[in-house]
Residue, then its C-alpha position, 0 to 999 in steps of 0.5 A: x354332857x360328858x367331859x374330859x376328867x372323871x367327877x362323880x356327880x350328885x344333885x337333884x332334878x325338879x322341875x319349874x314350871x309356870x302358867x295357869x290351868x293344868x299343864x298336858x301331860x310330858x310323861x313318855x319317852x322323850x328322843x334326842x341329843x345335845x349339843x353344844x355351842x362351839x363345839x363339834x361334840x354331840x350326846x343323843x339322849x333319852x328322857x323317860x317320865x312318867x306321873x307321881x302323886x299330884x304333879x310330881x314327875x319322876x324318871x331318867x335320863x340316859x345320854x351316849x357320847x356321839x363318837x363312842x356309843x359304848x361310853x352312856x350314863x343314867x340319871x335319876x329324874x324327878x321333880x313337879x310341873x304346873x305349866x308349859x316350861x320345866x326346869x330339870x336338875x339331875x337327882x343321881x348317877x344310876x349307872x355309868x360305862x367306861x368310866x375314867x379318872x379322867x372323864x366325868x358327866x357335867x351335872x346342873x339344872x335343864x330349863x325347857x320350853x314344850x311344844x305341845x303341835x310338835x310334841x318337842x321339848x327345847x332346853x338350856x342346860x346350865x351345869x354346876x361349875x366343873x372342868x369345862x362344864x357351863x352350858x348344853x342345849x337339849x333337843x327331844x321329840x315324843x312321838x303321839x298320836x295326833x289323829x284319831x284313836x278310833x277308825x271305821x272298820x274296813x275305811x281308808x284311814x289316815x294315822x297321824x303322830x308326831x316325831x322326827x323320821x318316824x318309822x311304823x313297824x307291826x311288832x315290837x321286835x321291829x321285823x316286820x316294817x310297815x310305813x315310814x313318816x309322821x302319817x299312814x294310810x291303812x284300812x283296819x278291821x279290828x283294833x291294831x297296835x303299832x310300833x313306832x320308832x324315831x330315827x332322830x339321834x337314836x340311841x342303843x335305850x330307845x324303844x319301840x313306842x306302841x299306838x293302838x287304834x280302836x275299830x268302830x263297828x264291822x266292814x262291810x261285806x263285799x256284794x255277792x256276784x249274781x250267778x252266771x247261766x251255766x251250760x248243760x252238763x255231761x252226766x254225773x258220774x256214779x257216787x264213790x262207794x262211802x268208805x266203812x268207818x274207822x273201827x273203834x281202835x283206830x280212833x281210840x289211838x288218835x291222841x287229843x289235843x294238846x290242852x294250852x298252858x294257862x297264861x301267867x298271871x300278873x298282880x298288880x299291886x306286887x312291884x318294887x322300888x326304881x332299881x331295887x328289890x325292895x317290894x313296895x307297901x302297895x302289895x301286901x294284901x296281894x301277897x297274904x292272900x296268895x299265901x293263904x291260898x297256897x296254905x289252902x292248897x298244899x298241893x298247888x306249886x307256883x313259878x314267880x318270873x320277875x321283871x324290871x323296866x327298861x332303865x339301867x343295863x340289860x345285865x343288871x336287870x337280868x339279876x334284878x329280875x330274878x332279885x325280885x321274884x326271890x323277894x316274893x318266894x321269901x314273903x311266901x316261905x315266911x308265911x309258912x309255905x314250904x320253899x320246894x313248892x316255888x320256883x323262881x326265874x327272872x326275864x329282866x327288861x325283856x318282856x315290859x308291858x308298858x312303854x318305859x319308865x312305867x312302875x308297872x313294869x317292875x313287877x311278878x307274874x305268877x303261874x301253877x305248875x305241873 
């Protein structure tokens, strides 16, 4: 919740969970808003977690001010859980807009209940003394597939998620709208992915949320039509005369077809730390094998994109991006390969693989050139 006199906020975010047995897991893109009591003000917000070691969680969370979009903030998030409830306590300020020396973002503790049949989140925020700062209420909805994640082949089948004011699109560019609501009637005859959003509070960091749905087995082949008797038929016309082959000239001049370039290649153990170039420990044997194999190879060249999550501005994680691409072209030159052989780019948070916040999007591919 943002105030009305600038305060550059710092604490920590953990989360306080209770009740026996393993909790379901809360990692996800969480949707919603804030609001408070008495007041006309609203904040739609964005909560990302995803799992640590053990029952940590880590991730953000990212709230506009109702009236004036523009104006957003980013919280780091981290914590543990063991149960049903959580209590949340913001770690730091990641990125703020149109900041003002007389605005600042209230800061403190969220206590949260879960509810696992609408995959909703309820919390109370008690924030730190601060201006007019005091209390908040949260609201998020996760959206989840609450049917089957497998269908026969060919059979009318009913996708069921949960969410609030959901709509169903077939790509993750959102062009091309299928269904809108928390069920769809389709049939399928191979695995499909769908891309669901949420028209709750809807903010300018909510993403398009992918749910695949398997296809067991194969449709059925429709009947084949028994023949209908035909009636007798005028002779048939003379045969064409066959046309002479091509000489071998003319053929020789139809050019092949053109070969595909090989997909980039993505390492999996190569990625970086939340917001920073800063390649992690996980990708050391990745990176010296593929040194060893340029010094193998010296006449392979390499291009290295770069790419961020989904956390923070575009912009930022455009020069992000290309930060980490330079940070594996460094690694290379310093094991001994020359720099004219590697090229770098850099995509920012435009091509994630996984929904936000995921570790696994902060990460290079890699592919040969020419």
């Amino acid at each position: 919740m943002k105030g009305s006199f600038w305060f550059w906020g710092a604490g920590g975010l953990a989360w306080l969970l209770a009740g026996p047995g393993r909790a379901q897991s809360l990692a996800g893109a969480w949707q919603g808003v804030e609001t408070k009591t008495g007041e006309d003000g609203i904040w739609p917000s964005m909560l990302r977690l995803q799992p640590g070691r053990g029952e940590l969680l880590f991730g953000v969370l990212y709230q506009e001010v109702g009236s004036e979009p523009e104006t957003t903030v980013t919280f780091q998030v981290q914590g543990t859980r063991s149960g049903p409830g959580l209590r949340l306590e913001h770690v730091r300020k990641l990125d703020e807009t149109r900041r003002s020396p007389f605005s600042y973002w209230c800061y403190g503790s969220i206590t949260f209940t879960y509810d696992a049949t609408l995959e909703k989140l309820t919390g109370v925020a008690t924030y730190l003394p601060q201006g007019d700062c005091d209390t908040g209420t949260f609201t998020f909805y996760r959206i989840k597939l609450k049917s089957a994640a497998s269908v026969p082949a060919g059979a009318l089948s009913t996708l069921r998620v949960s969410g609030r004011d959901v709509r169903w699109f077939a790509d993750p560019e959102r062009k091309q709208p299928l269904a809108t609501g928390n069920s769809y009637r389709t049939k399928l005859t191979k695995t499909t992915t769908f891309y669901l959003t949420q028209g709750y509070y809807p903010t300018a960091d909510s993403p398009a949320v992918p749910i695949t749905i398997q296809v067991a087995g194969t449709a059925k082949a429709a009947p084949t039509p028994r023949p209908t008797p035909k009636a007798p038929s005028a002779p048939a016309a003379p045969a064409p005369t066959p046309t002479p082959p091509a000489p071998a000239d003319s053929l020789a001049a139809t050019p092949p077809a053109p070969t595909p370039a090989p997909a980039p290649v993505v390492l999996p153990t190569v990625l970086f730390q939340l917001g920073t170039a800063e390649l992690l420990p996980t990708g050391g044997p990745a990176l010296k094998q593929l040194a060893a194999d340029l010094l193998a190879n010296p006449a392979l060249r390499l291009r290295i994109a770069g790419h961020t999550d989904r956390i923070g501005e575009p912009g930022k994680n455009q020069v992000l991006s290309e930060q980490r691409a330079e940070a594996v072209k460094a690694y290379l030159t310093k094991a001994g390969v020359a720099a004219d052989r590697i090229q770098t780019s850099g995509y920012g948070d435009t091509r994630p693989l996984y929904p936000s916040p995921d570790p696994r999007n902060r990460r290079v591919e890699i592919e040969k050139l020419p």
